[in-house]
Residue frames relative to the residue before (quaternion, step in Angstrom):
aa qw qx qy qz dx dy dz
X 1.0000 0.0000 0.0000 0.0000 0.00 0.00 0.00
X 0.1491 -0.7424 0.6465 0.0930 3.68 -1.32 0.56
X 0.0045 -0.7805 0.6122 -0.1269 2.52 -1.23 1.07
X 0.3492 -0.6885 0.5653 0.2907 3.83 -1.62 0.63
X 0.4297 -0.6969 0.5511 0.1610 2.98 -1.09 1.18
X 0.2684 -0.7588 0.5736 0.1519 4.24 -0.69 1.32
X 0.7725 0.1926 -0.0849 0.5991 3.60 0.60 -0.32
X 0.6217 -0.5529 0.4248 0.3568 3.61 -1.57 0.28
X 0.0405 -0.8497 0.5150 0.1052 3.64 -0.37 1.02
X 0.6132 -0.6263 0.3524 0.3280 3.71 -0.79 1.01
X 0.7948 0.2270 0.0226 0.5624 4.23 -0.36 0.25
X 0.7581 0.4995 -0.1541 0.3898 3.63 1.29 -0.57
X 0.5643 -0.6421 0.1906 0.4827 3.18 1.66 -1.40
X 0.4538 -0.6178 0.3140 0.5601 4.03 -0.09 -0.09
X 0.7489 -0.2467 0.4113 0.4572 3.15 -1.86 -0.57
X 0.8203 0.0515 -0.2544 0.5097 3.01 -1.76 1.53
X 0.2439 0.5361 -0.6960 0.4107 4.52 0.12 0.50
X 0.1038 0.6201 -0.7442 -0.2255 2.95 -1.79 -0.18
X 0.2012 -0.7827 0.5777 -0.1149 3.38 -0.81 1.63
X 0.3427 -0.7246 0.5592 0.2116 3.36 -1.48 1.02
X 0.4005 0.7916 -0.4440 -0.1260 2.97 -0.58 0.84
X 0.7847 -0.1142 -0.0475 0.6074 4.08 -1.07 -0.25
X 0.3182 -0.6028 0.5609 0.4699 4.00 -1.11 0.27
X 0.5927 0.4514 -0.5390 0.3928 4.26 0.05 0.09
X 0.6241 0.5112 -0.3479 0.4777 3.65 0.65 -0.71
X 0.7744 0.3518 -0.3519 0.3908 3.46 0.33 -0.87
X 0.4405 0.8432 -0.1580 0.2645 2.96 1.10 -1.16
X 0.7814 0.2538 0.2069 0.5312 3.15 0.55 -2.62
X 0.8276 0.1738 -0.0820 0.5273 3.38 0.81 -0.41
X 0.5322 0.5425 -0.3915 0.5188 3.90 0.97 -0.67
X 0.8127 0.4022 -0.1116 0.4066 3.36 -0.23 -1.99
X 0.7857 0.4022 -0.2744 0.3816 3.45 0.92 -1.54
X 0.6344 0.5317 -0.2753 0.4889 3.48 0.86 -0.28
X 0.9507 -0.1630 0.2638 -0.0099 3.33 0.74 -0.57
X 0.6199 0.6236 0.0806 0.4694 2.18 0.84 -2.58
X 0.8531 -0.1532 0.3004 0.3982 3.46 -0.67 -0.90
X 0.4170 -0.7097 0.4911 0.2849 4.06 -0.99 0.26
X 0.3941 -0.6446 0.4571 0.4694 3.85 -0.47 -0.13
X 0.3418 -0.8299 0.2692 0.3492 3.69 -0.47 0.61
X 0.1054 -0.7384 0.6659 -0.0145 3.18 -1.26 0.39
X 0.8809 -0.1346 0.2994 0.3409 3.50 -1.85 0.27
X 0.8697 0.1010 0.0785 0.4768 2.90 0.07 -1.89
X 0.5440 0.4688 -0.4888 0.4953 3.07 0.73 0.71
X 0.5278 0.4987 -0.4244 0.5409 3.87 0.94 -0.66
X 0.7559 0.4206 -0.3554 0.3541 3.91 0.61 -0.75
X 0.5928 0.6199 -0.2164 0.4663 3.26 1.30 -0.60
X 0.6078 0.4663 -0.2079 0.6082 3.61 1.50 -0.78
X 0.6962 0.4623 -0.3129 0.4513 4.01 0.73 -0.87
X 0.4350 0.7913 -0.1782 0.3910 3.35 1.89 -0.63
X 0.6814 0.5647 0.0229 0.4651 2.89 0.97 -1.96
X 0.7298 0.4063 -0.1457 0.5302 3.23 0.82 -1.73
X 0.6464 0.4763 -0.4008 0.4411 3.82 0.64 -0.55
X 0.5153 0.6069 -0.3603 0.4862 3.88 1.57 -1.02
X 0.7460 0.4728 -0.2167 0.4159 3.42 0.65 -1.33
X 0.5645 0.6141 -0.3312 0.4410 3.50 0.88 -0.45
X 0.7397 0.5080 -0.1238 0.4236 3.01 0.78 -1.87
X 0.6806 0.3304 -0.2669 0.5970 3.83 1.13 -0.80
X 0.4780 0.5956 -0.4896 0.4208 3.46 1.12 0.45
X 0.6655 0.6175 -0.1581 0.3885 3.15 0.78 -0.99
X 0.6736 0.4426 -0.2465 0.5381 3.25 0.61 -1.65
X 0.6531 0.4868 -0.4496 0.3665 3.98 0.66 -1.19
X 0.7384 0.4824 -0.2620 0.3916 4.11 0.73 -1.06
X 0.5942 0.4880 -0.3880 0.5083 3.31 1.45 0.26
X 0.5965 0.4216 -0.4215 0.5374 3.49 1.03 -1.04
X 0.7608 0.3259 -0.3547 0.4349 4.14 0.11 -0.62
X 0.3136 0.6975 -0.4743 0.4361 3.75 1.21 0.51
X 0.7501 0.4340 -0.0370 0.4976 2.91 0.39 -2.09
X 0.5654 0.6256 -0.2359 0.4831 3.85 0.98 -0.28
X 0.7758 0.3577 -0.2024 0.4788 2.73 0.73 -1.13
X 0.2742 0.8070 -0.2951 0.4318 3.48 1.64 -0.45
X 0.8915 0.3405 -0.0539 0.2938 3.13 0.66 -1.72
X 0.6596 0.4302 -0.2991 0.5389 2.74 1.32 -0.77
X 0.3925 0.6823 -0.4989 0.3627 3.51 0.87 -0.04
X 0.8336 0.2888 -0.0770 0.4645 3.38 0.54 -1.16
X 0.7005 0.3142 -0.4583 0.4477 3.54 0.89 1.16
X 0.4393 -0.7540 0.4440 0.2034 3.49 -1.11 0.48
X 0.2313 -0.8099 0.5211 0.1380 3.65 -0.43 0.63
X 0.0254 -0.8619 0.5011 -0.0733 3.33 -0.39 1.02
X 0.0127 0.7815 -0.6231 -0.0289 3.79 -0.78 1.26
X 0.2308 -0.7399 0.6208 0.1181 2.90 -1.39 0.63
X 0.0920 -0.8054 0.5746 -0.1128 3.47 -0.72 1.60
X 0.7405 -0.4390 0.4213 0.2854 3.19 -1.58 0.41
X 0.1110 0.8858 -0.3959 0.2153 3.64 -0.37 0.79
X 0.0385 0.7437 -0.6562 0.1215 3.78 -0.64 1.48
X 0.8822 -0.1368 -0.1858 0.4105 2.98 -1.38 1.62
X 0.6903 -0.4748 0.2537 0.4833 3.51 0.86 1.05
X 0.6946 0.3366 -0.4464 0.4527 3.77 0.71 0.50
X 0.6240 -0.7115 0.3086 0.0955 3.58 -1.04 0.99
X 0.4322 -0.7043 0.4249 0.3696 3.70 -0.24 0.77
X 0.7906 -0.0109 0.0583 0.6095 3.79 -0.24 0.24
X 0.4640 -0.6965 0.4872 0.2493 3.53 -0.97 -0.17
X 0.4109 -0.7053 0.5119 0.2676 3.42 -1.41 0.20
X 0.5823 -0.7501 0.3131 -0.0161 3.14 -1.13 1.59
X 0.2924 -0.7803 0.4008 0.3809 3.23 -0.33 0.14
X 0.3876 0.6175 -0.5188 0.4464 3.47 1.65 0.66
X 0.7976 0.3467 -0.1929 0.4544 3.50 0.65 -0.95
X 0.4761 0.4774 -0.4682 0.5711 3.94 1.53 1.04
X 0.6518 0.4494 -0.3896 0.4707 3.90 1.04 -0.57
X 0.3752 0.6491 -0.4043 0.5239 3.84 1.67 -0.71
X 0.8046 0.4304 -0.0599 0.4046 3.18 -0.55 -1.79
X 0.5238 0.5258 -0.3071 0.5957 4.18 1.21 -0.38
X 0.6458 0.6454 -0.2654 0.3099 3.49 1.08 -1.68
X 0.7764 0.5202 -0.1660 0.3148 2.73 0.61 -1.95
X 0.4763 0.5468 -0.4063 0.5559 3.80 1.52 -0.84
X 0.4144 -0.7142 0.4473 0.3438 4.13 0.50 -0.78
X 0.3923 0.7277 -0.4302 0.3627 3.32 1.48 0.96
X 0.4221 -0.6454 0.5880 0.2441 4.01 -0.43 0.55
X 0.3895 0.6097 -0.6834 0.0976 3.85 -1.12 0.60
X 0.3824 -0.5974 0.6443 0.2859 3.49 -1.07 0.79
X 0.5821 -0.5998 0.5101 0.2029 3.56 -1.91 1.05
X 0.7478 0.4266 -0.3434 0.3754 3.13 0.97 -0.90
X 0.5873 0.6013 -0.4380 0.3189 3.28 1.32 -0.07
X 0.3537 0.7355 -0.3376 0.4689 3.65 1.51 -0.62
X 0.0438 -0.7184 0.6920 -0.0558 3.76 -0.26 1.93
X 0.0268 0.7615 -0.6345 0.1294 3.61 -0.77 1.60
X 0.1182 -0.9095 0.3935 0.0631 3.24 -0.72 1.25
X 0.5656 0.2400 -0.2447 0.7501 3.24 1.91 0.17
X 0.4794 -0.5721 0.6063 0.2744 3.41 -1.49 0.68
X 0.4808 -0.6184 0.5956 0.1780 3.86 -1.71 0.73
X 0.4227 0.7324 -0.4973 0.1941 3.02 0.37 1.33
X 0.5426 0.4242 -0.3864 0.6135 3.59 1.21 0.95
X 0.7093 -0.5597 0.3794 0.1994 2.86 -1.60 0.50
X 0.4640 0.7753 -0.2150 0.3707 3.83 0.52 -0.08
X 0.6699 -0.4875 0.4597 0.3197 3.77 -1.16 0.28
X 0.2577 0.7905 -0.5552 0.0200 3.94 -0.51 0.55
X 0.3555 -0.7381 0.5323 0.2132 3.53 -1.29 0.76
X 0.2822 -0.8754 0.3864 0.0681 3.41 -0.34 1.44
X 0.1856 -0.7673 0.5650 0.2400 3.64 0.35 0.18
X 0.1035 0.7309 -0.6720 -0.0598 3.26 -1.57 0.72
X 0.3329 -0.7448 0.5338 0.2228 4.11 -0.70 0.74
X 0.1430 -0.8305 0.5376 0.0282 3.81 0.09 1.38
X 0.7650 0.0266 0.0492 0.6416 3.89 1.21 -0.47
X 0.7018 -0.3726 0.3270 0.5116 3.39 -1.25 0.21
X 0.8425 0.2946 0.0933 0.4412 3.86 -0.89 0.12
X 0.7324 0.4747 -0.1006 0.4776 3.38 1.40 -0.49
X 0.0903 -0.9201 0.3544 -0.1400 3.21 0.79 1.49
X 0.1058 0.7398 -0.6634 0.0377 4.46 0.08 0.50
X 0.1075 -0.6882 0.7108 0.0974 2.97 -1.53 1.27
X 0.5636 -0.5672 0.5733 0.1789 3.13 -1.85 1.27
X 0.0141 -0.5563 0.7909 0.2547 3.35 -1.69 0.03
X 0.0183 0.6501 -0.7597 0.0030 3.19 -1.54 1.06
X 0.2957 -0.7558 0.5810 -0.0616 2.82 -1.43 1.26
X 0.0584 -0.8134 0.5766 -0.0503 4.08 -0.05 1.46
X 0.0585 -0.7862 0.5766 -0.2143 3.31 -0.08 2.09
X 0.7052 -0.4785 0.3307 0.4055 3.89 -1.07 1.33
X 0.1201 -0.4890 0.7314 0.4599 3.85 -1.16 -1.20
């Protein structure tokens, strides 16, 4: 039996395959659960459908975080912290860079925010953040005395 798989199945394949497999398995557990449809016509059209939808809102998303990334490129974030002999109390976060992103009215998740040295000195740093697949905007933050 063949069948399209609707979701990623473990040992079997991802979302949208179309895989032969046993007719009890698909049957009882693929189809009946869920899992995947048995194929046909209209289902192959209904799946090529999907994938062209998905493409297409693929796209539009890596341009809108293109153009994002644009932007933040071209401003500078700047904190001012507590500080003795040029080395910082504690450090800045990458909660208080997604804050400080906020406040401009730009959306970036923290966890997305690829930091390989902590901000614990005073000084110029280039902050990497991942806004889309492949789609990479570096910050300038700047950690200046009060």
């Amino acid at each position: 039996m063949r069948v399209i798989l609707l979701t990623d199945v473990p040992k079997v394949g991802k979302k949208g395959d179309i895989k032969q497999v046993a007719d009890g398995y698909g049957r009882n557990y693929l189809i009946a659960r869920g899992l995947a449809v048995m194929e046909s016509e209209g289902a192959k059209k209904v799946l090529d459908k999907q994938n062209a939808d998905a493409q297409k809102l693929d796209a539009e998303n890596r341009e809108k975080a293109q153009e994002l990334k644009e932007t933040l490129e071209k401003r500078t974030y700047e904190f001012k912290v507590k500080a003795k002999e040029g080395k910082v109390s504690g450090s800045v976060s990458t909660k208080q860079i997604e804050e400080a992103v906020k406040k401009d009215g730009y959306v970036i998740d923290k966890r997305k925010i690829i930091n390989s040295e902590p901000l614990n000195q005073l000084g110029t740093y280039d902050v990497k953040v991942e806004l889309y697949k492949d789609v990479i905007a570096t910050l300038k933050v700047i950690l200046t005395e009060e």
